[in-house]
C-alpha positions as a LaTeX table, in Angstrom:
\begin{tabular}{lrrr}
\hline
Residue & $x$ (\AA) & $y$ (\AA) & $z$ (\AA) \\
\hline
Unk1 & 32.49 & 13.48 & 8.33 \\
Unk2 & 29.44 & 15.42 & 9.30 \\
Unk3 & 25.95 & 13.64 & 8.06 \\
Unk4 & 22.72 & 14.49 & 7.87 \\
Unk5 & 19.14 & 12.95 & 7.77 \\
Unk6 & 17.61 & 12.79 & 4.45 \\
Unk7 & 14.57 & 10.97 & 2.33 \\
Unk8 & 16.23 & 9.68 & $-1.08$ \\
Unk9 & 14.08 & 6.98 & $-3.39$ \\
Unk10 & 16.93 & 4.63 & $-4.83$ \\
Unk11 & 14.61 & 3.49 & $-7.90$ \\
Unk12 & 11.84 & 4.34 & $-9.65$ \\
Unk13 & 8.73 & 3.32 & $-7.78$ \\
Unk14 & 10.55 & 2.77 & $-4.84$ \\
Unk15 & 9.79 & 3.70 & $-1.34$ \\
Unk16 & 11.15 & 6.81 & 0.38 \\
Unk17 & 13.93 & 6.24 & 2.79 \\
Unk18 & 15.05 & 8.06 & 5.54 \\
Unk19 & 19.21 & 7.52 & 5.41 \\
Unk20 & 21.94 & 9.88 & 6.88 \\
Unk21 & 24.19 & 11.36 & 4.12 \\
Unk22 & 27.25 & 13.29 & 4.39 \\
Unk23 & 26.59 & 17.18 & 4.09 \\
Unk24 & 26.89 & 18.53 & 0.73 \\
Unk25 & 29.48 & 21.11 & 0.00 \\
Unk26 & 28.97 & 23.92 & $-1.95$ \\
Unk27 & 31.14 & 23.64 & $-5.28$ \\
Unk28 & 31.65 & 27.09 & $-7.66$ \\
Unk29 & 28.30 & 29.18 & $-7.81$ \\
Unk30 & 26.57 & 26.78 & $-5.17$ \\
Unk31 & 24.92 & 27.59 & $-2.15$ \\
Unk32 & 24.44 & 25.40 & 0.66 \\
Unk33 & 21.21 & 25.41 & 2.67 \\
Unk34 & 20.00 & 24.98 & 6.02 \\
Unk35 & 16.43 & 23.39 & 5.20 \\
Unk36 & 13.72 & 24.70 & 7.71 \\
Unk37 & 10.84 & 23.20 & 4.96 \\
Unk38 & 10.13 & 21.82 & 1.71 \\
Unk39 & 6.70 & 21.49 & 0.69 \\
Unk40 & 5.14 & 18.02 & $-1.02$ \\
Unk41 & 4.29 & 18.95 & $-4.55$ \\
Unk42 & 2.63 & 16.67 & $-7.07$ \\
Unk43 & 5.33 & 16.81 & $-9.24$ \\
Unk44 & 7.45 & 14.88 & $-6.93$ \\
Unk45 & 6.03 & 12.46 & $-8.87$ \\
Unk46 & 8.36 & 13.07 & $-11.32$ \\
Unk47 & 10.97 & 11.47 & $-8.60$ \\
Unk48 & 8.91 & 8.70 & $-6.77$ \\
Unk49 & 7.49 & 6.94 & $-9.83$ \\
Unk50 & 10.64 & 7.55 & $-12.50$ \\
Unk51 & 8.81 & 9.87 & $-14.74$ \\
Unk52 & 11.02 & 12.54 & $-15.36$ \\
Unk53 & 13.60 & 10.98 & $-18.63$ \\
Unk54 & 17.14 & 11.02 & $-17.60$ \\
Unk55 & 16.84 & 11.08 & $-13.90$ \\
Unk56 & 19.59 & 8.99 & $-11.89$ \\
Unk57 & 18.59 & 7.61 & $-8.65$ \\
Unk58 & 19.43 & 8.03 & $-5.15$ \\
Unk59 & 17.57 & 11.14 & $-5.67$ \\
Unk60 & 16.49 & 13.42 & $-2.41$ \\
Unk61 & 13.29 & 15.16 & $-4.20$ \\
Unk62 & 11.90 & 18.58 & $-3.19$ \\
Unk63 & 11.60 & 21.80 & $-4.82$ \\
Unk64 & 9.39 & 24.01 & $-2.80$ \\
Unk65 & 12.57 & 24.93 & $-0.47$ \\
Unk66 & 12.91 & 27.15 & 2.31 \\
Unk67 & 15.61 & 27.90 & 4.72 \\
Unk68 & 18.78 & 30.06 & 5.79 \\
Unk69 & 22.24 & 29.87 & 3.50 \\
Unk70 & 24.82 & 27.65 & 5.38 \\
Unk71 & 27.96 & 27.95 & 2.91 \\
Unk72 & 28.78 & 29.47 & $-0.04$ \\
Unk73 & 30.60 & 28.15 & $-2.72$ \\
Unk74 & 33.48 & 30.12 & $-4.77$ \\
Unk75 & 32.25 & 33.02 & $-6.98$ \\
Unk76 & 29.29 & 33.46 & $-4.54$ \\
Unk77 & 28.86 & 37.25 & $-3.94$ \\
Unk78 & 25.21 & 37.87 & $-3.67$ \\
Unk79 & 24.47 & 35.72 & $-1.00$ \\
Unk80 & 25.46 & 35.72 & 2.37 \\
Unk81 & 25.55 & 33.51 & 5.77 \\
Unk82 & 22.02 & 33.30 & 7.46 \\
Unk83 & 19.99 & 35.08 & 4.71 \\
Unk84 & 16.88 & 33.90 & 4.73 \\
Unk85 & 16.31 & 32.00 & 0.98 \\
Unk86 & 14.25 & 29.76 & $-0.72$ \\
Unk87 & 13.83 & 27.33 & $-3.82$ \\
Unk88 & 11.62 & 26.35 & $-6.64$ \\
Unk89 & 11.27 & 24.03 & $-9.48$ \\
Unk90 & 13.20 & 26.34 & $-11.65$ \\
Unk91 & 16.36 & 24.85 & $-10.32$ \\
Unk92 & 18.71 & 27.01 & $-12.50$ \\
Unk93 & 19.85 & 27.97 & $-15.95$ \\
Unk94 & 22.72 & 27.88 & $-18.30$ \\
Unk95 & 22.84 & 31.76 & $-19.42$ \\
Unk96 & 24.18 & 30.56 & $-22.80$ \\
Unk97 & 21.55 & 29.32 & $-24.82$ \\
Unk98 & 19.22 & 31.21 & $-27.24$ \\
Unk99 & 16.22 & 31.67 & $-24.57$ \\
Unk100 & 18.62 & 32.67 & $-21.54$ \\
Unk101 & 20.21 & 35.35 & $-23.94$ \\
Unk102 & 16.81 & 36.93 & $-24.51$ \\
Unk103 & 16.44 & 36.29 & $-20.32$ \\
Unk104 & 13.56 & 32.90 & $-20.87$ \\
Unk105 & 15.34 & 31.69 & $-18.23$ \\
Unk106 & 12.39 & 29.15 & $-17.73$ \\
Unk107 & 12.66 & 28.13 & $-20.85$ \\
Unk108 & 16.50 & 26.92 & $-20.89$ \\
Unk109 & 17.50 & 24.41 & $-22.53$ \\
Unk110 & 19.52 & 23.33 & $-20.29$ \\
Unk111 & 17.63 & 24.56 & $-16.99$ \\
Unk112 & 17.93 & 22.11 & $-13.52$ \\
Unk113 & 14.89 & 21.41 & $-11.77$ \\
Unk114 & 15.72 & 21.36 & $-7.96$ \\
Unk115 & 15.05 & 17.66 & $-6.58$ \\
Unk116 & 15.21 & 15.81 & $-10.11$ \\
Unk117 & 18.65 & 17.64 & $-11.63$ \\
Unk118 & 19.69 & 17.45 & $-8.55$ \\
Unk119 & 19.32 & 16.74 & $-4.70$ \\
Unk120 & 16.16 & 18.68 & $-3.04$ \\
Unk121 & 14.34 & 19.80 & $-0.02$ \\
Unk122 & 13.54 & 16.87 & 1.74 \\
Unk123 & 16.65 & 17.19 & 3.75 \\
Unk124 & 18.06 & 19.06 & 6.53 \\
Unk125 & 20.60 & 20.73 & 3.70 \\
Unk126 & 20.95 & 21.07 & 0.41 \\
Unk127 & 22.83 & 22.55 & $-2.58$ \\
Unk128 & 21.97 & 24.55 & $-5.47$ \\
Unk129 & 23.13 & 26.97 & $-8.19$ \\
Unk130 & 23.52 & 30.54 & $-6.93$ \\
Unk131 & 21.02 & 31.81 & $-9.43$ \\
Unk132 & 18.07 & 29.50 & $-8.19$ \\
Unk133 & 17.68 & 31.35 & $-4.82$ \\
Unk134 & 15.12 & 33.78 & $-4.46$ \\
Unk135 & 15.10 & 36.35 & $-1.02$ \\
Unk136 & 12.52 & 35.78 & 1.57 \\
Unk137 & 10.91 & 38.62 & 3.14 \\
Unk138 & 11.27 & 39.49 & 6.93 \\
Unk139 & 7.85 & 38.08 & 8.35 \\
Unk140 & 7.14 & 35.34 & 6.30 \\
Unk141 & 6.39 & 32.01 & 8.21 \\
Unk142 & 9.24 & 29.69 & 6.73 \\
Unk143 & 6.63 & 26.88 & 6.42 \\
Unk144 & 3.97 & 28.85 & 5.01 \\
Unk145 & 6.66 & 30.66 & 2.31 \\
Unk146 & 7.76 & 26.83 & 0.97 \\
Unk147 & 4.59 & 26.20 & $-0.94$ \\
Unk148 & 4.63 & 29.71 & $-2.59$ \\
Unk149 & 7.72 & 28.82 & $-4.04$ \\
Unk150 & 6.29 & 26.30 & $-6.30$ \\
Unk151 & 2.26 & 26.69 & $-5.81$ \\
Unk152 & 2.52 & 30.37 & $-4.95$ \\
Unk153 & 4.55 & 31.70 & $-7.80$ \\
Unk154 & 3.03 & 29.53 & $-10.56$ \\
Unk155 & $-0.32$ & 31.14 & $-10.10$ \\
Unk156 & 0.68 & 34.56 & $-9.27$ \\
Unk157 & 3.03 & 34.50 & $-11.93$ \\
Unk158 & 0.28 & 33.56 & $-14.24$ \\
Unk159 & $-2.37$ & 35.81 & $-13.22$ \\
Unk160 & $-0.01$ & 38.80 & $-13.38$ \\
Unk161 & 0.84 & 37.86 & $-16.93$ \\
Unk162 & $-2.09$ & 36.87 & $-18.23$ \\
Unk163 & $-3.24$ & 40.17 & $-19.35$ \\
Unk164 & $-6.49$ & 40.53 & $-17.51$ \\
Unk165 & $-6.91$ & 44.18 & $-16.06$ \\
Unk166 & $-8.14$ & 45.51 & $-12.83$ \\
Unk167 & $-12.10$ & 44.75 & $-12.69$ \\
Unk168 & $-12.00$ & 42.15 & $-15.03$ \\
Unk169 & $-14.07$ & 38.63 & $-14.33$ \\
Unk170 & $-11.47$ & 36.02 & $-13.95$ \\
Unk171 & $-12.29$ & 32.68 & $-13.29$ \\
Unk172 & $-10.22$ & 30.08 & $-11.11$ \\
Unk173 & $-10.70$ & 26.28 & $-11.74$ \\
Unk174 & $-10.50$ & 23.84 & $-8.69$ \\
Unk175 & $-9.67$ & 24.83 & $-4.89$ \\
Unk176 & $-6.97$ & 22.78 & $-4.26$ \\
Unk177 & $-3.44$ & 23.33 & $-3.82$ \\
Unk178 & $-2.87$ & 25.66 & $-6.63$ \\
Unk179 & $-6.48$ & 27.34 & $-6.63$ \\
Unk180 & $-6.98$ & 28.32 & $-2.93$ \\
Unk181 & $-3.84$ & 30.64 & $-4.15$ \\
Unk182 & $-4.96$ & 31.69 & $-6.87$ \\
Unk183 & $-8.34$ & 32.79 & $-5.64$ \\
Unk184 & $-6.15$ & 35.18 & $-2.91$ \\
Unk185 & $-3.91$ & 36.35 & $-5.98$ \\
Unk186 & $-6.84$ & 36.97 & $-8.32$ \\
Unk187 & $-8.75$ & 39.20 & $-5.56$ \\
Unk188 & $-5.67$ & 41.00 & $-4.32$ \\
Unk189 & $-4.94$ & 41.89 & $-7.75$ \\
Unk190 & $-8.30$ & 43.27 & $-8.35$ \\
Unk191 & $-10.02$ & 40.95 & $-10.71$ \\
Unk192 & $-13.57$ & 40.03 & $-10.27$ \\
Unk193 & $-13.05$ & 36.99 & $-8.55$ \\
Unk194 & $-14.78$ & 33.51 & $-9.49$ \\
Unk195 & $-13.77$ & 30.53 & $-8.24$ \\
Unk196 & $-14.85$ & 27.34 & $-9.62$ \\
Unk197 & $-15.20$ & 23.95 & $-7.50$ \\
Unk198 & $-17.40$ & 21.07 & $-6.71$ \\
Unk199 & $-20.05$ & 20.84 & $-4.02$ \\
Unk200 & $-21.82$ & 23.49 & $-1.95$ \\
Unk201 & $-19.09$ & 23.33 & 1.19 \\
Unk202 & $-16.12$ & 25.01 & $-0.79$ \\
Unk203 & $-18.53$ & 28.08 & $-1.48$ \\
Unk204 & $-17.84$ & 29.22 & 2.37 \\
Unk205 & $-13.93$ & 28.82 & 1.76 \\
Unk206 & $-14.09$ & 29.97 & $-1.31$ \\
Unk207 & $-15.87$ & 33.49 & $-0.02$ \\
Unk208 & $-13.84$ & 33.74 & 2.28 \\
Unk209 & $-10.63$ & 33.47 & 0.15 \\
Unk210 & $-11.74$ & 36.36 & $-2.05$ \\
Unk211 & $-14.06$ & 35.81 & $-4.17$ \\
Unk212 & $-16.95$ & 37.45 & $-5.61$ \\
Unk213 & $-18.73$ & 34.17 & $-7.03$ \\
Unk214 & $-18.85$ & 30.58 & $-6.89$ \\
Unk215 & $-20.06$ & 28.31 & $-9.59$ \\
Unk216 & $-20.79$ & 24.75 & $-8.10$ \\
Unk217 & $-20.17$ & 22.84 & $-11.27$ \\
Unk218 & $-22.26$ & 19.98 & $-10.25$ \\
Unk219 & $-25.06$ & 22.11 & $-10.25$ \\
Unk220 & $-24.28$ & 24.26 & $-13.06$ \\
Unk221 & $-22.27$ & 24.05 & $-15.99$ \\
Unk222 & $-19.77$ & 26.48 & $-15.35$ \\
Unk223 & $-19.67$ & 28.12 & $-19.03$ \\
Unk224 & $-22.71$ & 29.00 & $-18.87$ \\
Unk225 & $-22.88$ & 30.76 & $-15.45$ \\
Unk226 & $-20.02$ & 32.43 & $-16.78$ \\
Unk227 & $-21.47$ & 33.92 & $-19.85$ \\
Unk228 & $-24.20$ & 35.20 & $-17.42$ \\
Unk229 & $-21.71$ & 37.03 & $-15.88$ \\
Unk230 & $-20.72$ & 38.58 & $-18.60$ \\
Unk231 & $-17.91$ & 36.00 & $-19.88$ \\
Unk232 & $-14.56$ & 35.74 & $-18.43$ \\
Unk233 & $-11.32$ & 37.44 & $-19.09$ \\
Unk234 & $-9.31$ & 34.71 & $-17.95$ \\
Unk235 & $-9.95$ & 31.36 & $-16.87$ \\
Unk236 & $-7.02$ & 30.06 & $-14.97$ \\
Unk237 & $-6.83$ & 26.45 & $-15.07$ \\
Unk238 & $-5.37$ & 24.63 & $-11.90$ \\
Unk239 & $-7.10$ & 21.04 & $-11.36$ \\
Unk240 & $-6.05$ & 18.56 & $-13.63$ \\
Unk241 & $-8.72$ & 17.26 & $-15.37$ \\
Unk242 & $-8.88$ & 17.75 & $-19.17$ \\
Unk243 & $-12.59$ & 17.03 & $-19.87$ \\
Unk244 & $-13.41$ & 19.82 & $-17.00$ \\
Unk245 & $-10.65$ & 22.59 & $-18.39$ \\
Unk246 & $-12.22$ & 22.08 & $-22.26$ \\
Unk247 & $-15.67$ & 22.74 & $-20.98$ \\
Unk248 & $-14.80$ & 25.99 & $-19.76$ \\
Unk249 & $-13.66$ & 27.79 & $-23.44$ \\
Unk250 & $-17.35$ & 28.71 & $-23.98$ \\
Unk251 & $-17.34$ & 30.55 & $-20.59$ \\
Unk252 & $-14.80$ & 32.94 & $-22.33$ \\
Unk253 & $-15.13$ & 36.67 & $-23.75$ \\
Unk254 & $-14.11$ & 37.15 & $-27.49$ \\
Unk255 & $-10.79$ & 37.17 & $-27.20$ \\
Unk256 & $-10.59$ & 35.49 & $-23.52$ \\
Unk257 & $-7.86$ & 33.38 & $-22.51$ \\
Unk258 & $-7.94$ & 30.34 & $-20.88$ \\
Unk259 & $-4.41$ & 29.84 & $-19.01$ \\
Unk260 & $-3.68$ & 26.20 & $-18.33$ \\
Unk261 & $-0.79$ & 25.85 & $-14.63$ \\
Unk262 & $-2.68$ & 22.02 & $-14.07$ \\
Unk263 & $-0.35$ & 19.64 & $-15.65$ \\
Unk264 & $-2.96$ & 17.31 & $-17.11$ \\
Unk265 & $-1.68$ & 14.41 & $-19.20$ \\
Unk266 & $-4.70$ & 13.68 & $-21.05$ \\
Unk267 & $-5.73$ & 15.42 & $-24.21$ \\
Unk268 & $-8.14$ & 18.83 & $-24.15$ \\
Unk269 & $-11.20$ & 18.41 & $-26.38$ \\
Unk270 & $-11.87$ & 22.13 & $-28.29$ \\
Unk271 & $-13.93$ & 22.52 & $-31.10$ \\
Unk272 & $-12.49$ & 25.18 & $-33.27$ \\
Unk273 & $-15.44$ & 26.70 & $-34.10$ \\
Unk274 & $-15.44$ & 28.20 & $-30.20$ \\
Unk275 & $-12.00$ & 29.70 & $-31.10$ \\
Unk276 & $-12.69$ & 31.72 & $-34.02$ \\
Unk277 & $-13.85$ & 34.94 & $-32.12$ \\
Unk278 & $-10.12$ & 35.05 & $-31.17$ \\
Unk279 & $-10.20$ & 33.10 & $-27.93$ \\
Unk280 & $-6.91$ & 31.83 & $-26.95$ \\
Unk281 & $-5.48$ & 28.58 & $-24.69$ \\
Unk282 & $-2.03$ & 29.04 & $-23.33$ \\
Unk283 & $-0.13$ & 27.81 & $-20.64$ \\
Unk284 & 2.38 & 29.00 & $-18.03$ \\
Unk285 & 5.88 & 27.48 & $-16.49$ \\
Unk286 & 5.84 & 28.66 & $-12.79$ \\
Unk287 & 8.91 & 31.43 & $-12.73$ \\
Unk288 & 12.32 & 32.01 & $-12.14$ \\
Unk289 & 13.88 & 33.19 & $-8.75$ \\
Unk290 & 13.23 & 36.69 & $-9.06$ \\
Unk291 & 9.28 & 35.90 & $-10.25$ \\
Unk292 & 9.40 & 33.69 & $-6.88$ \\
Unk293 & 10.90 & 36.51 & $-4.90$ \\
Unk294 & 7.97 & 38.70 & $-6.48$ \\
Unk295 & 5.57 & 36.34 & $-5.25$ \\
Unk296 & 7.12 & 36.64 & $-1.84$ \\
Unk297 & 7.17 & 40.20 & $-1.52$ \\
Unk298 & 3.62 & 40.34 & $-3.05$ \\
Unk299 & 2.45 & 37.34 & $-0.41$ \\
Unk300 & 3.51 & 39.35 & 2.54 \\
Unk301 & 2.28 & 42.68 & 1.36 \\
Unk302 & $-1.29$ & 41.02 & 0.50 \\
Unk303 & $-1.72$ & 38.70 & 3.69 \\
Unk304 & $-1.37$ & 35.78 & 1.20 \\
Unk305 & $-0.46$ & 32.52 & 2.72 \\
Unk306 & $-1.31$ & 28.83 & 2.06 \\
Unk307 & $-3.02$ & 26.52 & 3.92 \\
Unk308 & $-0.86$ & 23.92 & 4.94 \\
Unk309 & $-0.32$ & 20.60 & 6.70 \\
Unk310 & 2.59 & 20.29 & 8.90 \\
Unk311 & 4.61 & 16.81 & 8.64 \\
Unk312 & 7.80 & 15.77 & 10.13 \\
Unk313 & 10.75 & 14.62 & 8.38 \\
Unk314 & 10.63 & 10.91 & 9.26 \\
Unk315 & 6.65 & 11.24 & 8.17 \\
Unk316 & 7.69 & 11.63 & 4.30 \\
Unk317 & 5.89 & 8.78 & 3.36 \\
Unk318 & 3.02 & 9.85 & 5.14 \\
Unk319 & 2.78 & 13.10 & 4.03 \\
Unk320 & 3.34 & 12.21 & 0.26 \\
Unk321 & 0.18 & 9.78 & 0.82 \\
Unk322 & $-1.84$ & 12.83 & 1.70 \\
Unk323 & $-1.15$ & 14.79 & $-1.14$ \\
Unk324 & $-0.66$ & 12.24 & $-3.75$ \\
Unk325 & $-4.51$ & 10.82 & $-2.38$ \\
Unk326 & $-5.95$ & 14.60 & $-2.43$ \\
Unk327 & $-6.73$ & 14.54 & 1.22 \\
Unk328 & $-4.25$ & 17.85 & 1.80 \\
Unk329 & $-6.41$ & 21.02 & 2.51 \\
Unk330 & $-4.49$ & 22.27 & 0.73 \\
Unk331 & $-0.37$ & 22.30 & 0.55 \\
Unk332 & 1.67 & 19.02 & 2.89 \\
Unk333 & 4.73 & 20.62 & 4.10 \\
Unk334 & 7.72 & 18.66 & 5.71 \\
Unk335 & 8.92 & 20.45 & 8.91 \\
Unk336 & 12.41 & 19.51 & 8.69 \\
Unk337 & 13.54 & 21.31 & 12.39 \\
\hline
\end{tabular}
C-alpha cells in the first residue's frame, strides 16, 4: 500500500506528529490532492488544543490548501487530473438544508470545515468534497495562493461586501496576518485606505501596502483620528482584541459599519447610545469556493500576495510556534515538496 508523510495530533493538546499514512482515496464527489502547501492558520487551534465540539482525533489539520488534483472520485466531472486547486475552511456543504437552498452555503448546517470534519493540508495528499475546490489562476505562486485561501478570501470577501463605495475612508484594524491583506484589498478596491496598528515601524509597511493613513494607536486614540478624517465607512476588524475593536465604533460615520473577521472570544463593550445614529456591527464567515476563486483571480489581477514564512513539513511544530506566538510577518506556510 502506498503511504505518505503526514502531521496528525492524536488528542487534544497533544503534540503534532509526523507519521506515514496510507494515501487516501477519493470516495463519490471526492477529490484527491497532491499538496504543494497549506498555510498555518490560527484556527488550527481548533485541532491542536480540542476546541472545535465533536472533533475525533487522529486529525491531520489544515485548511489553507493548495496543490494539483491527483484522483477523482465517482460523479467527479468538473475537475480534472493536474488542475491546479486549492482549499479553505469552508470544507463543503450539504445542498439540502434551508440556507444551501437559498445558496448560504457558508452558513450550512451541515457544512465540513477542511482539517477538523475531516483530514487537511498538512500532508502530502488529501481528500475533499468536490464542491470545496476553488481554481487557481495560471501565475499564482502555490505558496503564496495557500494563505489567500483562508486569510485572503476572508478579508476580500468582507471588504467587497461590506458596502463601502469607491473613495470611501475605510479603516483596517491590526497588520498581521489578516490586515497586511486587507490593507492591499482595501486600496486595490479604491477605498481611502487607513490602516490601524501599534508603534511607529508598521507606518513604513503599512505605506507601502496601500495606504493613505496610519493611526499609531499608542499615540492616538484611533476614533478620534478617525473622526478627523471625516469618520469611517467601514472599519474592518482583524486583530483579536475586544477592548481595541469596541473603541473604534466612535471612529464611525452615521450609519458606518464596523465588520468584525478577528475571532475574539471575549465580549465587545458598546454603549448603545453610540449606535443610535444607525451605526451597525456585523461580522463575516470567510467564503465559499467560488468567493475563494474570486479572491484568486482578484489577487493575481491586483499584484496581491501575502507575506509569508516558508517551513518544511517535518518543521510543523515549529512553524505552528511562530504563528501561534505572533512572531510570523505575516502568514507560516508549510512547504510540503
Amino acid at each position: 500500500m502506498a503511504t505518505m508523510k503526514a502531521i496528525q495530533v492524536t488528542r487534544a493538546k497533544g503534540p503534532f506528529e509526523l507519521v506515514e499514512r496510507p494515501i487516501p482515496e477519493p470516495g463519490t464527489g471526492g477529490v484527491r490532492i497532491k499538496v504543494e502547501a497549506c498555510g498555518i492558520c490560527h484556527s488550527d487551534v481548533f485541532v491542536k488544543d480540542g476546541l472545535w465540539p465533536g472533533i475525533t482525533y487522529p486529525r491531520i489539520p489544515g485548511h489553507e490548501v493548495s496543490g494539483y488534483v491527483d484522483k477523482v472520485g465517482k460523479e467527479v466531472n468538473q475537475w480534472n487530473s493536474g488542475d491546479r486547486v486549492g482549499v479553505g475552511w469552508h470544507g463543503g456543504h450539504c445542498f439540502q438544508c434551508e440556507l444551501c437552498r437559498i445558496g448560504d452555503f457558508m452558513n450550512c448546517q451541515k457544512g465540513q470545515v477542511a482539517g477538523i470534519s475531516y483530514d487537511g493540508g498538512y500532508a502530502e495528499y488529501m481528500v475533499a468534497p468536490q464542491e470545496a475546490l476553488a481554481r487557481l489562476p495560471e501565475g499564482l505562486d502555490l505558496v503564496k495562493s495557500a494563505p489567500l485561501m483562508c486569510a485572503g478570501v476572508t478579508t476580500f470577501n468582507a471588504l467587497r461586501n461590506s458596502g463601502a463605495q469607491g473613495g470611501d475612508l475605510v479603516a483596517v484594524q491590526g497588520l498581521g496576518g489578516l490586515g497586511h491583506l486587507a490593507v492591499q484589498y482595501a486600496s486595490t478596491m479604491g477605498f481611502q485606505t487607513v490602516a490601524i496598528s501599534g508603534g511607529h515601524d508598521k507606518e513604513k509597511l503599512a505605506r507601502e501596502l496601500g495606504a493613505h493613513h496610519y493611526i499609531n494607536y499608542r499615540d492616538h486614540l484611533p476614533a478620534e483620528e478617525l473622526k478627523k478624517l471625516g469618520g469611517a465607512q467601514v472599519i474592518l476588524a482583524t486583530a483579536p482584541n475586544s477592548q481595541a475593536i469596541s473603541s473604534l465604533v466612535d471612529g464611525l460615520t452615521p450609519r458606518g459599519k464596523l465588520l468584525i473577521v478577528a475571532a475574539a472570544s471575549d465580549p465587545l463593550e458598546i454603549i448603545p447610545l453610540s449606535l443610535i445614529s444607525g451605526r451597525m456591527i456585523a461580522g463575516w464567515p470567510s467564503g465559499h469556493a467560488k468567493d475563494s476563486e474570486d479572491t484568486l483571480k482578484f489577487s493575481a489581477l491586483a499584484g496581491i500576495r501575502p507575506m509569508v514564512e516558508p517551513f518544511p513539513l517535518n518543521q510543523a511544530a515549529a512553524a505552528y510556534e511562530q504563528m501561534i506566538t505572533n512572531k510570523a510577518r505575516f502568514r507560516v506556510v508549510l512547504q510540503i515538496r
